[in-house]
BABAGU-133068 format. One line per field, with one value per residue (C-alpha): residue number from 0; residue in one letter; x, z, y. Coordinates in nm, 3 decimals. Each point is the difference from the previous one (the first is absolute). Example, Ala and Ser with C-alpha at 12.3 -4.5 7.8 and 13.67 -1.06 7.14 Angstrom:
BEGIN
resi = c(0|1)
resn = c(A|S)
xx = c(1.230|0.137)
zz = c(0.780|-0.066)
yy = c(-0.450|0.344)
***
This chain:
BEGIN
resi = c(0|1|2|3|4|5|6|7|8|9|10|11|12|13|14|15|16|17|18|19|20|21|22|23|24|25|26|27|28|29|30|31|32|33|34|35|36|37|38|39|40|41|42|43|44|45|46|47|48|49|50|51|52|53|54|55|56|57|58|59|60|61|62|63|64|65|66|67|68|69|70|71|72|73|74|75|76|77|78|79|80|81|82|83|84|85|86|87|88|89|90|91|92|93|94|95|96|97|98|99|100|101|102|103|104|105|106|107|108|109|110|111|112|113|114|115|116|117|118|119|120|121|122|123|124|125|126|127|128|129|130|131|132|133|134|135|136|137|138|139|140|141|142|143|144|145|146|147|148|149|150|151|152|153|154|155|156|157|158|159|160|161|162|163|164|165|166|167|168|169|170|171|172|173|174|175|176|177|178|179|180|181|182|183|184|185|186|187|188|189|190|191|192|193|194|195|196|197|198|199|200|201|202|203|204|205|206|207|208|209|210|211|212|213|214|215|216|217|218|219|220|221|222|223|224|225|226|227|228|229|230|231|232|233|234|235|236|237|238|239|240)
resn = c(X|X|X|X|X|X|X|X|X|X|X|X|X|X|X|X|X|X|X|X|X|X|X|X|X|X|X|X|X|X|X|X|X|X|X|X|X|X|X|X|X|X|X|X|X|X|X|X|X|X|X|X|X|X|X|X|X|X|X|X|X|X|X|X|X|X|X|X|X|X|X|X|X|X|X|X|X|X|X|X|X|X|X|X|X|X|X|X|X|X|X|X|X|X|X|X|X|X|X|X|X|X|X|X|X|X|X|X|X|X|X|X|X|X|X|X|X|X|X|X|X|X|X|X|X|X|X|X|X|X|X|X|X|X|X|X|X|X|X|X|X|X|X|X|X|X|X|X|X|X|X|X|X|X|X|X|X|X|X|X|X|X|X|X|X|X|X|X|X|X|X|X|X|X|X|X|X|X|X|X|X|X|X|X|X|X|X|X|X|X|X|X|X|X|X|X|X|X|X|X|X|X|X|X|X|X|X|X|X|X|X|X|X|X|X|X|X|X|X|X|X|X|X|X|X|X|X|X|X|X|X|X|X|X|X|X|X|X|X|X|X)
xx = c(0.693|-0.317|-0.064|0.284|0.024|-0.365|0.110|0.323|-0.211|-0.265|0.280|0.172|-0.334|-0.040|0.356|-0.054|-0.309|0.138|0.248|-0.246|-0.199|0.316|0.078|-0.380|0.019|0.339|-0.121|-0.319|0.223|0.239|-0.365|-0.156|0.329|-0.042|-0.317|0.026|0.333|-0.195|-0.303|0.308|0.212|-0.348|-0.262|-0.260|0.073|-0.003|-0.321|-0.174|0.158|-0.089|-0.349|-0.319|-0.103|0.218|-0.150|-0.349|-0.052|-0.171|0.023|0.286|0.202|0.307|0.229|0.369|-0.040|-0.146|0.117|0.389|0.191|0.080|0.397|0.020|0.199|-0.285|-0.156|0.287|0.067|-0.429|0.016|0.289|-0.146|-0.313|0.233|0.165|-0.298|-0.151|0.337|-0.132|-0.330|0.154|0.258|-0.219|-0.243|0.250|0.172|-0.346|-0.127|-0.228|0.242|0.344|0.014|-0.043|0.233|0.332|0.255|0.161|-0.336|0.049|0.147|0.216|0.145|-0.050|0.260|-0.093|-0.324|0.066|0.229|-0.301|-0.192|0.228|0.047|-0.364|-0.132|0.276|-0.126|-0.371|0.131|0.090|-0.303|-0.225|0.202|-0.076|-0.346|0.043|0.142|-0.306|-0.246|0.195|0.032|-0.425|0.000|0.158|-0.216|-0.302|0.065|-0.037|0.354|-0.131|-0.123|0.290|0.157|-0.269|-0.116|0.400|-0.052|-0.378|0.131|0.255|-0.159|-0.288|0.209|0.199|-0.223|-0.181|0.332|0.050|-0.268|0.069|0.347|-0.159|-0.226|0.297|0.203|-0.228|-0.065|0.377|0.020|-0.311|0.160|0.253|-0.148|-0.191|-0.400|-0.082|-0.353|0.147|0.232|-0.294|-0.214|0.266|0.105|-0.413|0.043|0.233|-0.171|-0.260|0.236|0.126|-0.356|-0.076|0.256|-0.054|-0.363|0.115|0.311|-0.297|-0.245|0.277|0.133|-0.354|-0.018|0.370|-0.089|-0.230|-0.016|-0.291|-0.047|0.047|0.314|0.150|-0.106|0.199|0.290|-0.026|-0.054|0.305|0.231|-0.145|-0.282|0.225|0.313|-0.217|-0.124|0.269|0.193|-0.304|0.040|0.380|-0.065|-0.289|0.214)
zz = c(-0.858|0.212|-0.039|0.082|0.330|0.068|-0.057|0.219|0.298|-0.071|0.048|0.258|0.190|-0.060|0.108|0.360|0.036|-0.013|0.237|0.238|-0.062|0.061|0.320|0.113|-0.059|0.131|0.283|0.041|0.033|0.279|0.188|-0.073|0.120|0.324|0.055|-0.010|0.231|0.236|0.009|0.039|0.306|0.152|-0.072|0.240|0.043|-0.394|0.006|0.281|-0.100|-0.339|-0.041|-0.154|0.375|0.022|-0.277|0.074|0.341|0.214|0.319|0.220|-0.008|0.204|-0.135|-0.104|-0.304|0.207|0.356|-0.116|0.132|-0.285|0.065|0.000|-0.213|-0.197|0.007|-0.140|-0.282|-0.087|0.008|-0.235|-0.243|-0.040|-0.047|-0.294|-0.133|0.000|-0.169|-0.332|0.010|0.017|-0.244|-0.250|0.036|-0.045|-0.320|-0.160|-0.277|0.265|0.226|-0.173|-0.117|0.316|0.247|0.076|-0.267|0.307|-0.007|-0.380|-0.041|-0.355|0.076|0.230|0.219|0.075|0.062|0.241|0.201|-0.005|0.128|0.297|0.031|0.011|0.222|0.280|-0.049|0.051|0.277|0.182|-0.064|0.136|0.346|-0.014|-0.012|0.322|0.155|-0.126|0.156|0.313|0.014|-0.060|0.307|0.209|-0.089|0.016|0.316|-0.223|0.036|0.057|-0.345|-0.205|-0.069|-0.095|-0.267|-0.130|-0.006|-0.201|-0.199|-0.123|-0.039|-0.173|-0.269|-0.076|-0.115|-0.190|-0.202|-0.053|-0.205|-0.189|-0.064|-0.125|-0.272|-0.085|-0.095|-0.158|-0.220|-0.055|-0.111|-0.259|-0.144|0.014|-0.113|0.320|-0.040|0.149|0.037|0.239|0.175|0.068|0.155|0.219|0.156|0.044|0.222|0.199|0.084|0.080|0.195|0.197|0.148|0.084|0.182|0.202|0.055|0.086|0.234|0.170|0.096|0.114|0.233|0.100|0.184|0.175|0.103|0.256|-0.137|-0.170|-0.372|-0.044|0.177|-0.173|-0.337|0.105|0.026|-0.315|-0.165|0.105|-0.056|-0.321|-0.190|0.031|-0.130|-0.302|-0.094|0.031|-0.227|-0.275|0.073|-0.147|-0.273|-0.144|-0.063)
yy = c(2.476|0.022|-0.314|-0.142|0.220|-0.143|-0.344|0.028|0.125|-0.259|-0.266|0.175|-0.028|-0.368|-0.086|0.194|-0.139|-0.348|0.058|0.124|-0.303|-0.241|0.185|-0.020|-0.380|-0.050|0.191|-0.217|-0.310|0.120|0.063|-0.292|-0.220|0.263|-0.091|-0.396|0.044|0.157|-0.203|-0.289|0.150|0.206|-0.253|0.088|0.347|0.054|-0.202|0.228|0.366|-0.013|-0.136|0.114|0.026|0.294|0.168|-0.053|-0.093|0.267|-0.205|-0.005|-0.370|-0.055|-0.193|0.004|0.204|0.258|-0.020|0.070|0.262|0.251|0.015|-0.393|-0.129|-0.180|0.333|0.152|-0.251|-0.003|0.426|-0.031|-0.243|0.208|0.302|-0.134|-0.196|0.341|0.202|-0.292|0.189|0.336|-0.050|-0.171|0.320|0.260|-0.168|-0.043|0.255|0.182|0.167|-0.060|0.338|0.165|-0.224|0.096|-0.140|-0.227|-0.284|-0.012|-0.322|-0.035|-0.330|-0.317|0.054|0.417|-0.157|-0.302|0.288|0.262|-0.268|-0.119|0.385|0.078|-0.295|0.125|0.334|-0.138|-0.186|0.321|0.153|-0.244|0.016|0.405|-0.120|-0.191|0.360|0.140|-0.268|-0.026|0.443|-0.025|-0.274|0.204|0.279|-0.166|-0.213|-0.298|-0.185|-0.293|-0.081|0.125|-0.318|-0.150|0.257|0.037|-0.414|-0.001|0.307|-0.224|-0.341|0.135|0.203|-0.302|-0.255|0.307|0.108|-0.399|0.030|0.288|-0.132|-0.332|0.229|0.195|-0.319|-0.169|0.322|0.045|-0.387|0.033|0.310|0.274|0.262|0.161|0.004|0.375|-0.118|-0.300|0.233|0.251|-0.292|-0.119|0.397|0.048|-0.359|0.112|0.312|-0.148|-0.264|0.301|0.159|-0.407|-0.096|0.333|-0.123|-0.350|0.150|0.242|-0.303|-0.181|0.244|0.056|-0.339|0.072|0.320|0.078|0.342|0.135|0.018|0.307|0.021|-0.308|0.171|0.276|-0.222|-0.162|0.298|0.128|-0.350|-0.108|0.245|0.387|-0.207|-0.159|0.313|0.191|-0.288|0.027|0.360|-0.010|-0.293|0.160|0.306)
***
């Protein structure tokens, strides 16, 4: 009887975890087709706002990736791209063996369809959030008398994350195509990257701003602390618990 109890949770695993690995790879199409429509209808602008340049350059460049407004409408549609290229990541970490326990039951995806709507559900929540983060950087401009570079760090903060969760999203698939049973050693490398990722692209926003500003260092590292290092702390703060 035992055994048979084992057994029908040992199946019941392997049938949920190809679901999830069905919905990561139908998933992984619709962004891939999103991706090469853009780079169609924003050829340029694709070409400049997500570019290794934005990930590791240190010097300030302007050109059209950078110099948009962030309430354009190419703005809009390149913020909401990331936002549910980044809901993949998220969705493929919380459905994976190291934090599916303790998620709420909502993220758990059962079938393709719950999961393609959690998805669209999530990347409009994500979507939200990132435009609280503009309040945020425009409340610490104000505060810090440093208005004038707020678009530009809402636009780097953006264009640097994108290309970066790209990436991930590229390792992800290509792990959910080789197998479909999740590798916790692979999933442990990739949430130590984008740690990492996180305290970077802090770095990279802080020399940036550095050479709009004519602030000193100090004061601009007071800025950034409050826009970008509090929140990630306070985020690993919450995850870690």
């Amino acid at each position: 009887m035992i055994s048979a109890i084992s057994n029908f949770n040992t199946v019941l695993g392997l049938s949920e975890a190809m679901i999830q690995r069905d919905l990561f790879i139908v998933l992984s199409i619709i962004l891939l087709c999103v991706f090469a429509v853009s780079k169609v209808v924003f050829p340029k602008l694709f070409v400049e706002s997500i570019s290794f340049d934005k990930l590791f350059g240190f010097r300030i460049k302007e050109d059209l990736g950078s110099t948009m407004r962030p309430f354009s409408t190419e703005h809009i549609y390149f913020t909401a791209l990331f936002a549910f290229n980044f809901s993949f990541v998220l969705l493929y970490v919380v459905n994976s063996s190291l934090l599916r326990e303790s998620v709420p039951q909502i993220l758990l995806v059962d079938t393709i369809w719950y999961g393609i709507l959690v998805w669209i559900l999530l990347g409009i929540a994500v979507n939200l959030t990132i435009y609280l983060k503009y309040v945020l950087i425009a409340l610490a401009g104000w505060l810090f008398h440093t208005r004038q570079v707020v678009g530009r760090h809402f636009t780097d903060y953006i264009n640097a994350s994108s290309l970066f969760y790209i990436l991930v999203t590229a390792c992800l698939a290509m792990g959910t195509y080789a197998t479909f049973i999740s590798n916790e050693v692979f999933l442990k490398t990739v949430g130590l990257i984008i740690v990492l990722f996180l305290f970077y692209r802090t770095v990279l926003l802080y020399i940036k701003l550095l050479q709009l500003s004519p602030y000193s260092k100090l004061f601009i590292f007071s800025y950034i602390c409050t826009t970008e290092l509090i929140p990630i702390l306070i985020g690993l703060h919450f995850v870690a618990k």
